[in-house]
C-alpha positions in Angstrom: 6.9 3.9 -6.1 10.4 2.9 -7.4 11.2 0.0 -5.4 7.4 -0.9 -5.4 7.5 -0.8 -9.3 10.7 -3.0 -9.5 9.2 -5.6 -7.3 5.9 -6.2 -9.2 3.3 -4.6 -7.3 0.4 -3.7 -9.6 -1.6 -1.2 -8.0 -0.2 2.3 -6.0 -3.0 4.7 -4.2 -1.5 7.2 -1.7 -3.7 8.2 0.0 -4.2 10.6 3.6 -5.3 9.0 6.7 -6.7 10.9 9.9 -3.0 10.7 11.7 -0.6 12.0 8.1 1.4 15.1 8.2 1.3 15.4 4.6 -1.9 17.0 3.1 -2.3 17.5 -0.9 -4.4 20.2 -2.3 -6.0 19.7 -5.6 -2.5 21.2 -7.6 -0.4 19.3 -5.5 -1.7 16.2 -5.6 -1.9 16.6 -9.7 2.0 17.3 -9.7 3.1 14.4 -7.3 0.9 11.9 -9.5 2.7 13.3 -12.4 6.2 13.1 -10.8 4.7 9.0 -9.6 4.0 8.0 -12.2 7.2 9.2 -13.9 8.7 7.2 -11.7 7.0 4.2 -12.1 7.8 4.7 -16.2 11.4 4.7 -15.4 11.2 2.1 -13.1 9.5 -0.1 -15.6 12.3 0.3 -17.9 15.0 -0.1 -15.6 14.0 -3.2 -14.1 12.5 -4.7 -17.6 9.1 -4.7 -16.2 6.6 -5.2 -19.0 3.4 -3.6 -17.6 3.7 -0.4 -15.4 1.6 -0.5 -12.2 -1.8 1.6 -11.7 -1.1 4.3 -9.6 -3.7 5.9 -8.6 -4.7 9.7 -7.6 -3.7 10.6 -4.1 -7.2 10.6 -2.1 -7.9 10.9 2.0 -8.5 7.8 3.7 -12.7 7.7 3.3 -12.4 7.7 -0.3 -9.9 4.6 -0.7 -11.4 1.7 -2.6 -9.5 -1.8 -3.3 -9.9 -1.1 -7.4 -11.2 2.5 -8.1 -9.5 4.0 -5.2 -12.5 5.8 -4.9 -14.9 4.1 -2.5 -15.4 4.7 1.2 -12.8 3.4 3.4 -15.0 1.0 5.3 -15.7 -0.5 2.2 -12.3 -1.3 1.6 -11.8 -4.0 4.7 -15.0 -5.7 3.5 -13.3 -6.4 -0.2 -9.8 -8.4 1.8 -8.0 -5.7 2.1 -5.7 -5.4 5.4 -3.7 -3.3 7.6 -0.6 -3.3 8.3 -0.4 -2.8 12.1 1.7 -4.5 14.8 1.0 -7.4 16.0 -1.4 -8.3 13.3 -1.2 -12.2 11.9 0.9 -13.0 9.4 0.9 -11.6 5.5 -1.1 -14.5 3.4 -0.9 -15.3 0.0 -4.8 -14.4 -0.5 -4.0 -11.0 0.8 -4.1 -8.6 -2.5 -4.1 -5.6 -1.2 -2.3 -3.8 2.1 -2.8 -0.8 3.4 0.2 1.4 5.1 -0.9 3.9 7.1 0.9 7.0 8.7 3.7 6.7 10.8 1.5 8.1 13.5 -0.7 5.1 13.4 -4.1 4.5 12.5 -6.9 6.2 13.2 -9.2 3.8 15.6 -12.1 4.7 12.5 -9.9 3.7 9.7 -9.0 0.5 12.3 -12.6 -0.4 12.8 -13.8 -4.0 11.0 -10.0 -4.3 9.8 -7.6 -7.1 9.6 -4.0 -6.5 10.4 -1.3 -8.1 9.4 2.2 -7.7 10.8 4.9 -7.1 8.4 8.1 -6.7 10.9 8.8 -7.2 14.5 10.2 -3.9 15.0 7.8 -0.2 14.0 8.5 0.6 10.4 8.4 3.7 8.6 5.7 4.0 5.7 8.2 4.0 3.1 9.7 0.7 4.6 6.2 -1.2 5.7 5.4 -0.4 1.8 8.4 -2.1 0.9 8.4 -4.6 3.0 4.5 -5.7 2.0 5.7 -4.9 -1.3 8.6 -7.7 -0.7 6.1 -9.9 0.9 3.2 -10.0 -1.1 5.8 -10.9 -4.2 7.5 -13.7 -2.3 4.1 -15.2 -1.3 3.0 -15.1 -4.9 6.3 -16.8 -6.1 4.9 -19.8 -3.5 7.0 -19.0 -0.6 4.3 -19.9 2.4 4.6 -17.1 5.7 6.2 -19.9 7.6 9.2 -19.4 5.1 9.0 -15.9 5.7 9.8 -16.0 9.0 
C-alpha cells in the first residue's frame, strides 16, 4: 500500500484467491484495513499526494468487483479488468484495473474469460507484480506507450 500510494494508484482491494495462504476472519480483516489505510494516510503525506487512494475491505476472490469490490469475480474480467499472469500481452494504457493474484498462481476459475497481461519476464512475488503494475500503469498514464516500456 505504501509504495502503491506514492505512485498514484487510486484504488487498493486485497482480496483472497483460491491458491493464498493468507486467510482473514472478520476481526482480522477489520484490523489490517485499519493498519492499510494508515498507511496509505502517511503515505499521502510523505510523498505530497493530495487525494489518498480507496482502499478497499479485504474480500475472497468471488466477491471482487472493479469499483465496489464487492461484485462476483467473473464480473470483474467483463468490466476490463486483467490478470497479471505470465506470458500475458503487454500492460495497455486502457487497462485500469490489474489483478495480482497469489504467488501460487491462479485458480483456473478465477482464470476463466480473463485477460492477462505480463508485467516481467521473470515470476514475481505479489508484493512486487503490485508494484510493478503499480509502476506500469502510472508510466502509461504519463504517455509512455508499452513499446517504451520494454
Amino acid at each position: 500500500v505504501q509504495k502503491l500510494t506514492e505512485l498514484g494508484v487510486d484504488r487498493i482491494w486485497p482480496f483472497t484467491a483460491q491458491r493464498s495462504v493468507v486467510r482473514w476472519d472478520d476481526e482480522r480483516a477489520r484490523k489490517h484495513l485499519e493498519r492499510l489505510r494508515r498507511v496509505a494516510r502517511e503515505s499521502c503525506a510523505q510523498s505530497r499526494r493530495l487525494w489518498m487512494p480507496a482502499v478497499g475491505y479485504p474480500s475472497d476472490s468471488s466477491q471482487v468487483d472493479s469499483t465496489t469490490g464487492l461484485a462476483r469475480f467473473d464480473q470483474v474480467h467483463r468490466s476490463g479488468a486483467v490478470l497479471a499472469n505470465m506470458g500475458g500481452r503487454p500492460l495497455q494504457q486502457e487497462d485500469r484495473i490489474v489483478l495480482i493474484g497469489p504467488e501460487g498462481g491462479w485458480d483456473n476459475a478465477e482464470a476463466e474469460g480473463a485477460t492477462s497481461v505480463g508485467l516481467a519476464e521473470n515470476v514475481l512475488r505479489a508484493e512486487t507484480a503490485a508494484i510493478t503494475a503499480g509502476v506500469l500503469l502510472t508510466a502509461l498514464r504519463a504517455g509512455f506507450t508499452s513499446e517504451n516500456l520494454r
